[in-house]
C-alpha positions in Angstrom: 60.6 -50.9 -12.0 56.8 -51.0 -12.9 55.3 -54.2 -11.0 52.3 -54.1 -12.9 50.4 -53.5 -16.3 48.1 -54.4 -18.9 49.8 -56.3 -21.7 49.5 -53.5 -24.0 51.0 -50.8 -21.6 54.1 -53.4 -21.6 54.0 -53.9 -25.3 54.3 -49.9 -26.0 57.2 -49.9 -23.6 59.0 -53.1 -25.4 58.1 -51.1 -29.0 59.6 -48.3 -28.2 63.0 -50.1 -26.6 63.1 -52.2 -29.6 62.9 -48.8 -31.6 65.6 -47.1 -29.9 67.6 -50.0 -30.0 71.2 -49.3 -31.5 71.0 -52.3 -34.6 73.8 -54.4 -33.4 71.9 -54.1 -29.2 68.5 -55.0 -30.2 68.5 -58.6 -28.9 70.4 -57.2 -25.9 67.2 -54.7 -25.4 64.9 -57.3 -25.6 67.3 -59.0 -22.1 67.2 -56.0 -20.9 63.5 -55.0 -21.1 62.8 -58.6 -19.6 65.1 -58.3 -17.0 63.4 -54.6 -16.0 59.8 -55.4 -15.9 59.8 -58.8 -15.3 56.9 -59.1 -12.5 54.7 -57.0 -14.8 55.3 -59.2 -17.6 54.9 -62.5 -15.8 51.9 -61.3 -14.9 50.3 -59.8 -17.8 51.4 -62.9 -20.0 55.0 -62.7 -21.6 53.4 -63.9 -25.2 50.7 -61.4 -25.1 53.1 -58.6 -24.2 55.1 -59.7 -27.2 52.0 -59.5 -29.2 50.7 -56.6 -28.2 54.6 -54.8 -29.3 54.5 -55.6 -32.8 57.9 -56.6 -32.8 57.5 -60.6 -34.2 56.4 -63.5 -32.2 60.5 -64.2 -32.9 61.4 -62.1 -29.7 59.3 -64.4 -27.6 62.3 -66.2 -26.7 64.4 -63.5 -25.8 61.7 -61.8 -24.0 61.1 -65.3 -21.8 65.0 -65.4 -21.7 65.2 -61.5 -20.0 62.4 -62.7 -17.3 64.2 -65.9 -16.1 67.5 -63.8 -16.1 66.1 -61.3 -13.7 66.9 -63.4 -10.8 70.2 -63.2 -11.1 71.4 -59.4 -12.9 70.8 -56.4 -11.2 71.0 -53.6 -14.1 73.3 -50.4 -13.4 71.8 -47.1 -14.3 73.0 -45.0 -16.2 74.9 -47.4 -18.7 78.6 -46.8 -18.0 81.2 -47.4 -20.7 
């Protein structure tokens, strides 16, 4: 995953997850989008990144909850059913 970026390059990519999300897997996306970049997000300031979305300082959390989770879930790609 991307190691590095400004806070607003991160906050497009959180945007358009949250976007996409299906309604009942948005908090999950928010994990997930933690979990992905979370280097790049440590780095560029997880508040600012949230900021810079749009999404509501509310995600914060979950954002912050998706970095710290990193250590310990590797993600599967593609999603399998």
């Amino acid at each position: 995953m991307k190691r590095s970026g400004s806070a607003e390059e991160l906050g497009a990519i959180l945007a358009d997850m949250y976007k996409s999300a299906p309604p009942k897997g948005l908090v999950t996306t928010i994990l997930l989008f933690g979990i992905q970049y979370h280097d790049a997000i440590r780095a560029a300031g997880p508040k600012k990144v949230v900021e810079a979305s749009g999404i509501g300082d509310k995600y914060h959390a979950e954002v912050n909850k998706g970095i710290n989770l990193a250590e310990y879930v590797i993600p599967k790609y593609p999603r399998q059913n």
